[in-house]
N, C-alpha and C positions, 0 to 999 in steps of 0.2 A: 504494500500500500504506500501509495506517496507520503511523502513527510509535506508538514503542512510549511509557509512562508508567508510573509507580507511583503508585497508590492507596492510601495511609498509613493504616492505622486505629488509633486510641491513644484509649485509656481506661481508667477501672478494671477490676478483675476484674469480669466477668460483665454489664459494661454493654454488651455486645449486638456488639462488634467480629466474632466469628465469622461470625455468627447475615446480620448486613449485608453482610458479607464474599462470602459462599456466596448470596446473593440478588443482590447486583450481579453476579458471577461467570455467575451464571445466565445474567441479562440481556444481557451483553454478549457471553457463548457464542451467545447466540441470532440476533446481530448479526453472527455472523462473526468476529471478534475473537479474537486468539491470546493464551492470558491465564495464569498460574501463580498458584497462591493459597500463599501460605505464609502457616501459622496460626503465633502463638507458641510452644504446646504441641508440636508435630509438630516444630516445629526443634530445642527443645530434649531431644528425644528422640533427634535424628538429625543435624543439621549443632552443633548447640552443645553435645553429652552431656558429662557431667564440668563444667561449669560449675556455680556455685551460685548467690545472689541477695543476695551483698554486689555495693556500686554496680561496683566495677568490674566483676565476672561480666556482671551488668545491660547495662553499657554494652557490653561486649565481644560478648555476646550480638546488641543490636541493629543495632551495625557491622557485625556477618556478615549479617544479614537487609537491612541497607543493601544492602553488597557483591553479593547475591545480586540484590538488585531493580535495582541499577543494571548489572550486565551483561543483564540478561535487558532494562530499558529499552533498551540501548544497541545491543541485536537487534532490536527492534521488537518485544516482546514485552510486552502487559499484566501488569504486576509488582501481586500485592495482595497487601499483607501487613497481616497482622492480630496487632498482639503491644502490649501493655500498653503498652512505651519510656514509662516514667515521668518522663523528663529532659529538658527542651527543649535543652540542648544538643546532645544526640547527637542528638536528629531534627531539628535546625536542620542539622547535621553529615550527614547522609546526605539531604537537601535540597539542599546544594551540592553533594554528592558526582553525585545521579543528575540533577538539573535540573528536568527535568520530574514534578514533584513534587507530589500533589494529599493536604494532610492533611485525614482526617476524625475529628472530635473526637466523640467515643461518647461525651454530655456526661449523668450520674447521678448523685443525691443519695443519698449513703450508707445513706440510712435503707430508701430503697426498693432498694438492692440489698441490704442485709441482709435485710429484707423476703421478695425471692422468690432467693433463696440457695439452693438444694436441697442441699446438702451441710453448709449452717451452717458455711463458712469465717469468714466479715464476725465473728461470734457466736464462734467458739473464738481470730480472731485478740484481739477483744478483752477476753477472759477472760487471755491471755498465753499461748496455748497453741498460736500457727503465730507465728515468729520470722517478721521481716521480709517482712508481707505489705502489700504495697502499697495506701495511703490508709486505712491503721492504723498499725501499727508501723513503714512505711515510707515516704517522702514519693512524691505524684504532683503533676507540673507541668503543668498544663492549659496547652494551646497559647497562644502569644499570639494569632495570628492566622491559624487554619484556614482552609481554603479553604472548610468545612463543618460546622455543628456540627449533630448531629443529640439529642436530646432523647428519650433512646431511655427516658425513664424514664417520661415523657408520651405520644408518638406512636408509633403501631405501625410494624413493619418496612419496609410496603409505603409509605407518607410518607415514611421517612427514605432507603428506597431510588430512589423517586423522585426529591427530592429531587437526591441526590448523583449521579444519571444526567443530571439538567435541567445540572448544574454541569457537568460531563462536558462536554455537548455547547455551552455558554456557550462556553465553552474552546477547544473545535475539536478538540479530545482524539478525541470521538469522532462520527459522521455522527450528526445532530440528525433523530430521526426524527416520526415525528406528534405535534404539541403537544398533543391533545386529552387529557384528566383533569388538565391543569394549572390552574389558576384565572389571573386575570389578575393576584390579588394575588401569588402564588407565583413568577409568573415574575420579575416587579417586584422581589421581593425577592431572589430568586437574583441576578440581575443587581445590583442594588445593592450588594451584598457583594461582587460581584466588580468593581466600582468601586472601593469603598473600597479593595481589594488590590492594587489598582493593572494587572488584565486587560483590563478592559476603561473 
């Protein structure tokens, strides 16, 4: 039986963590795979309500989605969670907490998330009109060193999901199925990265 993992996804608003989230999810349903997606939005409706988004809420907030992915890891269950954690502490912090820990960095240049924005947050946050939104009015700490960064402001979904499934299975995370649509440059470099990380 598979051993279970959490799948981290952290970025700005709207830099595509859902959107990845719900496409690897896919993939690995279709693998067999016993897997729970916790979005940030959904939590904060239902496991975090009553919380706001000064740092400590923040923090507080993402400790319970820790807590949440590392029991369901520690069932053998695919933990993916998809929420902003704008603080490399506290995802350094629920990294030790669950172990088996795979962060992927939803990596976006401001401009082009304000760009295809559909509700013009990025644009009212900086007019002063949404109080502490994060990588405006509030600070975001890009990973030191992701297991993945995907480039979701350049490459399309199915790249950046591929991508983070090749790492997947680098890993032993999950059974490594047919390599074919990978290139040989792509694989070279997934594995490279995970030299540098010290996996392999």
């Amino acid at each position: 039986m598979p051993k279970g993992f959490t799948l981290w996804f952290t970025g700005l608003p709207g830099s595509g963590k859902s959107t990845l989230a719900q496409h690897v999810s896919s993939t690995l349903l279709e693998r067999g795979m016993k897997l729970e997606v916790l979005d940030g939005d959904v939590v904060r409706t239902n496991l975090s309500k009553g919380l706001g988004y000064s740092k400590e809420d923040r923090d507080t907030n993402i400790r319970r989605i820790g807590f949440v992915c590392h029991l369901l890891t520690r069932n053998d269950v695919v933990a993916i969670a998809a929420a902003i954690s704008p603080y490399q502490e506290i995802r350094d912090e629920n990294r030790r907490l669950i172990g088996r820990f795979v962060e992927v960095y939803c990596k976006c240049d401001l401009d082009t998330l304000t760009r295809r924005d559909p509700k013009g947050m990025y644009e009212k946050a900086r007019r002063g009109e949404i109080a502490h939104f994060t990588g405006v009015s509030d600070p975001y700490e890009p990973p030191d060193n992701p297991e993945v960064v995907c480039d979701t402001g350049r490459e399309d979904v199915e790249t950046s999901a591929g991508r983070i499934i090749r790492t997947l299975e680098e890993m032993g995370y999950i059974p490594a199925a047919d390599a074919r649509g990978y290139t040989e440059e792509e694989e070279e470099s997934i594995k490279q990265r995970l030299r540098d990380l010290g996996y392999i």
